[in-house]
C-alpha positions as CSV (number, residue, x, y, z in Angstrom):
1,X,0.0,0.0,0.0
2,X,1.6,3.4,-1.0
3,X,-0.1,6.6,0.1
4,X,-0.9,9.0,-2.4
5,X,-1.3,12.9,-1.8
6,X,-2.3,15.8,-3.9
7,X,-0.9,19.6,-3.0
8,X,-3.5,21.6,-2.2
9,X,-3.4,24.7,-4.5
10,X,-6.3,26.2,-3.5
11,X,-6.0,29.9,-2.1
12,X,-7.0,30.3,1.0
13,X,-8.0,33.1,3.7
14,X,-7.3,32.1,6.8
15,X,-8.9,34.2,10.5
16,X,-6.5,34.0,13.0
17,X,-7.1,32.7,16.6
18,X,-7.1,34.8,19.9
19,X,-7.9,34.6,23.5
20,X,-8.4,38.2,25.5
21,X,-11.0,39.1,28.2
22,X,-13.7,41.3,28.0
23,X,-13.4,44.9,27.4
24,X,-9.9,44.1,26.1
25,X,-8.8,45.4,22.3
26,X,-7.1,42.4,20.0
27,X,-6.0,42.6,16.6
28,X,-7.0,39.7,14.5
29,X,-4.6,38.6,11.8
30,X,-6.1,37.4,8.7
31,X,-3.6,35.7,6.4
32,X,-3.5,34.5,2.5
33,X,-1.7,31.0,1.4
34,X,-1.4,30.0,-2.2
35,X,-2.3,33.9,-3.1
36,X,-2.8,33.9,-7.3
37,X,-2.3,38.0,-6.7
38,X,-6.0,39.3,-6.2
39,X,-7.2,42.6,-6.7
40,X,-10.8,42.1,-6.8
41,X,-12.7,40.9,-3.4
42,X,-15.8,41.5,-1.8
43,X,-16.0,39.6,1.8
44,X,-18.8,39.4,3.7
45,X,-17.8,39.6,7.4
46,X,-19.8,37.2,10.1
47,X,-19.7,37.5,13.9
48,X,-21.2,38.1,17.2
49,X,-22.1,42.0,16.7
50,X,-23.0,42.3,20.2
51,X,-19.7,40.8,21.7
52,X,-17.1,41.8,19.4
53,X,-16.9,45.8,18.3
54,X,-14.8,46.2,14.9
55,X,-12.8,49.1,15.3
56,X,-10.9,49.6,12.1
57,X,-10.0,46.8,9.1
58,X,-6.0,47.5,8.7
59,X,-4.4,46.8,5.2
60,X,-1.0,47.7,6.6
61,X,2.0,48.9,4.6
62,X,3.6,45.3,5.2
63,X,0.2,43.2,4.3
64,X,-0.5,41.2,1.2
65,X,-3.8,43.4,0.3
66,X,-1.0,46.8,0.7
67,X,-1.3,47.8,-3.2
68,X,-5.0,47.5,-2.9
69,X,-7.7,49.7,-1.9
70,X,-10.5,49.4,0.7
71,X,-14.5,50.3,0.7
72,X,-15.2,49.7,4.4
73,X,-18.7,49.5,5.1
74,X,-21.1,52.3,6.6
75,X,-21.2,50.5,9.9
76,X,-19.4,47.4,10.7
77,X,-22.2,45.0,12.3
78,X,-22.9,41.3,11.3
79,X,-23.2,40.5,7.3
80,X,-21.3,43.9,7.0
81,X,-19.1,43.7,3.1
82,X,-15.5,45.0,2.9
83,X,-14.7,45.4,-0.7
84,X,-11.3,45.6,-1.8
85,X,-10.1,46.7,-5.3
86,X,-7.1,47.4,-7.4
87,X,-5.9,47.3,-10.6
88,X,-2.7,45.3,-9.6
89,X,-0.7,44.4,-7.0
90,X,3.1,45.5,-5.4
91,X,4.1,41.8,-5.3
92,X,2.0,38.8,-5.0
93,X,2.7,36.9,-2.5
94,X,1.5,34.8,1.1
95,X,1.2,36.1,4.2
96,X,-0.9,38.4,6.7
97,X,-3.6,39.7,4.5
98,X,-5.0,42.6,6.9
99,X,-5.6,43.2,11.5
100,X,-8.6,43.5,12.3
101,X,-9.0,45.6,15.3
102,X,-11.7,44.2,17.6
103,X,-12.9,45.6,21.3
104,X,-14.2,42.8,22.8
105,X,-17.5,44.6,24.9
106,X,-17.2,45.4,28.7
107,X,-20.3,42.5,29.5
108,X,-19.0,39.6,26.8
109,X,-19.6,36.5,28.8
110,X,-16.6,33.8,28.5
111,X,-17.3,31.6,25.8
112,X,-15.5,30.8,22.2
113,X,-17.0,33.2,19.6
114,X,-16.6,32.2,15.7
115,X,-15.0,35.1,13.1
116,X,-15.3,34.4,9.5
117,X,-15.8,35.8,6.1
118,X,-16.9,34.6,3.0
119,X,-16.6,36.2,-0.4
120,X,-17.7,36.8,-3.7
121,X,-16.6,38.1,-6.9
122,X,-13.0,37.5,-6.0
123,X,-10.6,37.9,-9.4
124,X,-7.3,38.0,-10.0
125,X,-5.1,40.7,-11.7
126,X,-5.8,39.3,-15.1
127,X,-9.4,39.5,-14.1
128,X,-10.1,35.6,-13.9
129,X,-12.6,34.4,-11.1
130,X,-10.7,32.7,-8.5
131,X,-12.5,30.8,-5.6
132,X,-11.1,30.8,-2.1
133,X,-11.1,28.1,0.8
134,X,-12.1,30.3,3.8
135,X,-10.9,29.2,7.3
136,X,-12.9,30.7,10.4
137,X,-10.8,32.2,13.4
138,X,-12.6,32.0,17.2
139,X,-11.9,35.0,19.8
140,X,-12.0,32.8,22.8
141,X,-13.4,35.4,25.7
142,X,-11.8,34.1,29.0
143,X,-13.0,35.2,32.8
């Protein structure tokens, strides 16, 4: 018996994992593997609204997403979209996509609390469709 095993060569956009206590601020990292160089993405953003307070969606000068620009939504709540266009990229590689900074609120009970996103119409710099695994990240609230 020989086992077989196929690369996975799928992009993927991975939510970091962090334990804090309430009323503390985190920064969640959110990171790219197998990146084909988008410039075309529009996430959809889902967590516990009444728990978790987004202060500010961080591209960074150091970040994969750098070269690319970001529509941040009205009000960041639930569901909320963060678009992100360009018409190319710095350099295409992996790494930390974007920090998310997060106050966790004053009254969060303890508990594990899932942080995810979902996208579509996600394209590449040639302007090809490209479909991305997404991983969910947990802000673990601790007493």
């Amino acid at each position: 018996v020989t086992a077989q095993y196929e690369q996975n060569n799928m992009p993927t956009l991975t939510v970091g994992n962090i334990t804090a206590k309430a009323g503390d601020e985190i920064e969640i990292p959110v990171y790219i593997t197998n990146n084909p160089g988008l410039v075309g993405m529009n996430f959809v953003l889902e967590y516990d609204d009444d728990v978790l307070l987004i202060d500010w969606v961080d591209p960074g000068s150091d970040n994969v997403f750098r070269g690319l620009s970001l529509q941040e939504p009205a009000k960041y709540k639930d569901g909320c979209r963060l678009i992100w266009y360009g018409s190319s990229l710095r350099a295409v590689k992996d790494g930390e996509a974007m920090l998310i900074t997060v106050t966790i609120a004053d009254d969060a009970p303890a508990g594990t609390y899932e942080f995810k996103f979902s996208g579509t119409d996600i394209t590449d710099q040639d302007g090809n469709p490209v479909t991305l695994k997404y991983i969910s990240g947990t802000v673990t609230i601790t007493e």
